[in-house]
Every structure is written in structure tokens, then in C-alpha cells.
N, C-alpha and C positions, 0 to 999 in steps of 0.2 A: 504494500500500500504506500501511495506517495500523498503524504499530506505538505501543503503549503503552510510554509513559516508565518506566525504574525509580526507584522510591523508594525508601528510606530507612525499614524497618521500625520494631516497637517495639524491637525486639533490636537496632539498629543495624546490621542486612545490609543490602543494599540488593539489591532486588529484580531476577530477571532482567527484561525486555525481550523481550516475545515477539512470534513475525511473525504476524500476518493475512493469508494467503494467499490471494488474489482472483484466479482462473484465470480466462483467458478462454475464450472458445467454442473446445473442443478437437481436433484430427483423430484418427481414429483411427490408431496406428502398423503398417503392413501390410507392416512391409520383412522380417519372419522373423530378422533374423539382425543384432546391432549391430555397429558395425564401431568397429575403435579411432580415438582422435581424432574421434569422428562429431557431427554438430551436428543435437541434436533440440528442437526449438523450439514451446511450445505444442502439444503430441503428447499422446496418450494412450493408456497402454500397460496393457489388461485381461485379463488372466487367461491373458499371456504365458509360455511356458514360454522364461525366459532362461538357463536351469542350461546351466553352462559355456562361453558366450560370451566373446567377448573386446571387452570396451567399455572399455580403458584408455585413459584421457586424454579421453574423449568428455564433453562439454556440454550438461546438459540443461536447460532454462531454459523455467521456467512452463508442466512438464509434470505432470500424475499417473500413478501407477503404482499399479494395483491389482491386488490378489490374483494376483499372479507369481510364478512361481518363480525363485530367485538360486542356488543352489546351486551353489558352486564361480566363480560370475561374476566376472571381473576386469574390476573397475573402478577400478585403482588411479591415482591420479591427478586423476578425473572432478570435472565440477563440476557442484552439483545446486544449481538455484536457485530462487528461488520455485514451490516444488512439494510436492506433498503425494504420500506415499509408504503406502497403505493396506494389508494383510495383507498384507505381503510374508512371504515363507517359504521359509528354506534355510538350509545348513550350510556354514562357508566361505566366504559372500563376501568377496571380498577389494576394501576399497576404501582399500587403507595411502594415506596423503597425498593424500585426495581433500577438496574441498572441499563442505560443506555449508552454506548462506545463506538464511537466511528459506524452512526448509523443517518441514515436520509430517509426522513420522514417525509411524503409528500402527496398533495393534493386529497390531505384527509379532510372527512364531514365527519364531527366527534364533537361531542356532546357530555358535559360534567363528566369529562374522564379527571381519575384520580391519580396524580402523580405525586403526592405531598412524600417528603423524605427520599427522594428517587435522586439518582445521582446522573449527570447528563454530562457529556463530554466529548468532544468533537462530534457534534448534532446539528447538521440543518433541517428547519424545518420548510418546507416552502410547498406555496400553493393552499389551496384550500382554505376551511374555517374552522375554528376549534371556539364552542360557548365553552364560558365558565370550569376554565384548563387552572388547576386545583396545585400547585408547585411551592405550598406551604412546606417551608425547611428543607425546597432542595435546594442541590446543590449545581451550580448553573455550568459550564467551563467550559469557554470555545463551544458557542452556541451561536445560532444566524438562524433569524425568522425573516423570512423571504418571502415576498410575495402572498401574504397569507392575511386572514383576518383572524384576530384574536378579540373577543369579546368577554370582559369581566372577568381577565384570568388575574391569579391571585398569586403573587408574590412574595406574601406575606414570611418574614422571618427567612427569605432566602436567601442565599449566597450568590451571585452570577458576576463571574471574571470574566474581559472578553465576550460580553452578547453584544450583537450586535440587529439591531431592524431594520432591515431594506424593502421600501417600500411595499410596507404590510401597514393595515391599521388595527393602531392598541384600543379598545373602546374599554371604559371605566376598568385600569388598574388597580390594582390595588398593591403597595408596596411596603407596607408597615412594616416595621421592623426589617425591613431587608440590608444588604450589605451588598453595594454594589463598585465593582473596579473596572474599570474600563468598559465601560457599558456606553455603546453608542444609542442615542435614541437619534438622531436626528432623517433616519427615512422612517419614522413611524409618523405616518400620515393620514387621521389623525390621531395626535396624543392626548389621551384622555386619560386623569390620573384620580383617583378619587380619593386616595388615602396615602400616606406614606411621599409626603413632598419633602420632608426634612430629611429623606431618607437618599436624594438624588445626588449626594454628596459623592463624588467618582462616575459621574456618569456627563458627556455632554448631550447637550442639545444646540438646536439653532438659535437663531435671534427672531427669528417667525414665529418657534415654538416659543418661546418667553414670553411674547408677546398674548400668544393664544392661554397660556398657563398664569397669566399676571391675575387675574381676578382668584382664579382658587386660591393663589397664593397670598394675594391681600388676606383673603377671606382666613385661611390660615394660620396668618402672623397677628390678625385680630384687627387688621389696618381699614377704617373704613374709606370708601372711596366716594366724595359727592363731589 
């Protein structure tokens, strides 16, 4: 796998680090049913109906997943590694403290999936829409949301070094308690932040976005504006 170095913008962020995912010649997956703890190795899983299985703790490693349904699928714990992840689509999956590694999430329809305490690392995600994407106490690293819509997702108490948003829109953030380091926001188009503004400390934005962000932050600081 060849991944690209971050560098060190005009704005001083330094860039995420993204994977190159090079699958090799795949099987197809014909087992009907994931089992928890299970080890799927170079597999290919297309147009699987996975809605409410139970694949906790399970390992999949330089697989793809295309056009599946996840709806309700527990997969808390899992590790998802060099693998590329295409229309997935469902409400609820549950993957709290799973690990994702040089993986390409893309052009998902997903719905209150749960990722709180999950650990993400060289992960773009792009295309698609994700409501109310759930990343309380993860852990963010060399991350790029691309092209996607994100609606009400929660950041709450997370870590993210290196994210980066290119022209994707964030609708009502939330970032309480977050900790964030070289986080570019400036292609989240728009930014919409509802909690957690004292918290943007290590992150840039533009002078558009300040502008668009200047009232919540009056509102914030306690400053009235007449």
C-alpha cells in the first residue's frame, strides 16, 4: 500500500494522510449469515442483505462491501482493514469501538449509525449522506470527509488529528468537549456548529466561515449584538 505523506498547508494545518487501497483478487462471501469474532479475509461481500446480524468482534481484512444492507448490524468491536466499503445503507448500525485502518468508505445512505469509542485512521469518507453519525470518544487520525453530507453528527468528547472536509456539508455539529489538531474545516460548506465552539481551538476555518459562525459565537460569549 502506498499512502501519501501529510504536509504542512498555506494555513499551517497539516494535511491528512490518506490510504490507497489495492484489493487483491476477491472470493465471493456465500456463508448467508456473519458470525461474531469471525475472520473474513480478502472476501467480497455484494448486494448482501446483513440487516441485523451479529458480527461483533469479527475481522475483516482486504475485503469490499458493496451495496449491503447494515440495518440494525452489530458490529461492535470489529476491525475493518484495508477495505473499501461502497453504498452501504441502513439505520443503526452499530459499530461502538470498532476499529477502522486504511479503509474508503463511500457513497453510503446511513442513518444513526453508532461509532462512539471507535478508532479511525487513515479513512476517507466520501460521497453520500450519513444523519446523526454518533463519534462520541472517538478517536479521529488522518481522516477526509469528501464530498458527502453529514447531518447532526456528534463529536462530542472526540479526538481528530488531521481531518480534514472537502466540500461536504456539516449540518448542526456538535463538538463538546472535543480535542481537535489540525482539523481543516474550511471546504465544509455549510458549517453549522451547535455546541462545542470553545472547542475549535487547533482547527482552521475561512474568513467567510467566521463570518457565517459570528452570531452563535456572540451568542456564546454572552455578547449581545443591537
Amino acid at each position: 500500500m502506498v499512502r501519501r505523506a501529510a504536509g504542512a498547508g498555506a494555513a499551517g494545518v497539516r494535511g491528512a494522510r490518506r490510504p490507497e487501497v489495492r484489493l487483491p483478487a476477491l472470493e465471493p462471501w456465500t456463508e448467508g449469515e456473519l458470525e461474531p469474532d469471525g475472520d473474513y479475509d480478502g472476501l467480497e461481500f455484494r448486494e448482501c442483505d446483513l440487516a441485523g446480524q451479529d458480527g461483533a468482534g469479527a475481522r475483516f481484512m482486504d475485503c469490499a462491501l458493496t451495496g449491503c444492507a447494515v440495518d440494525e448490524t452489530a458490529l461492535g468491536r470489529a476491525r475493518v482493514l484495508d477495505s473499501v466499503l461502497t453504498g452501504l445503507r441502513g439505520v443503526g448500525t452499530r459499530w461502538a469501538e470498532a476499529t477502522f485502518r486504511d479503509v474508503e468508505l463511500v457513497d453510503a445512505r446511513l442513518g444513526g449509525t453508532q461509532l462512539h469509542g471507535s478508532v479511525l485512521e487513515r479513512v476517507v469518507i466520501r460521497g453520500g449522506k450519513i444523519d446523526y453519525l454518533n463519534l462520541r470518544e472517538a478517536r479521529l487520525k488522518d481522516v477526509v470527509f469528501e464530498s458527502c453530507v453529514l447531518v447532526e453528527p456528534d463529536f462530542a468528547g472526540a479526538r481528530l488529528e488531521r481531518v480534514e472536509f472537502i466540500d461536504c456539508a456539516l449540518k448542526g455539529a456538535d463538538f463538546g468537549g472535543a480535542t481537535l489538531k489540525d482539523v481543516d474545516l474550511r471546504g465544509a460548506v455549510p458549517l453549522e456548529i451547535t455546541r462545542g465552539l470553545d472547542r475549535l481551538s487547533g482547527a482552521v476555518i475561512s474568513p467567510g466561515q467566521l463570518l457565517d459562525l459570528a452570531p452563535v459565537l456572540a451568542a456564546a460569549m454572552g455578547i449581545r449584538v443591537v
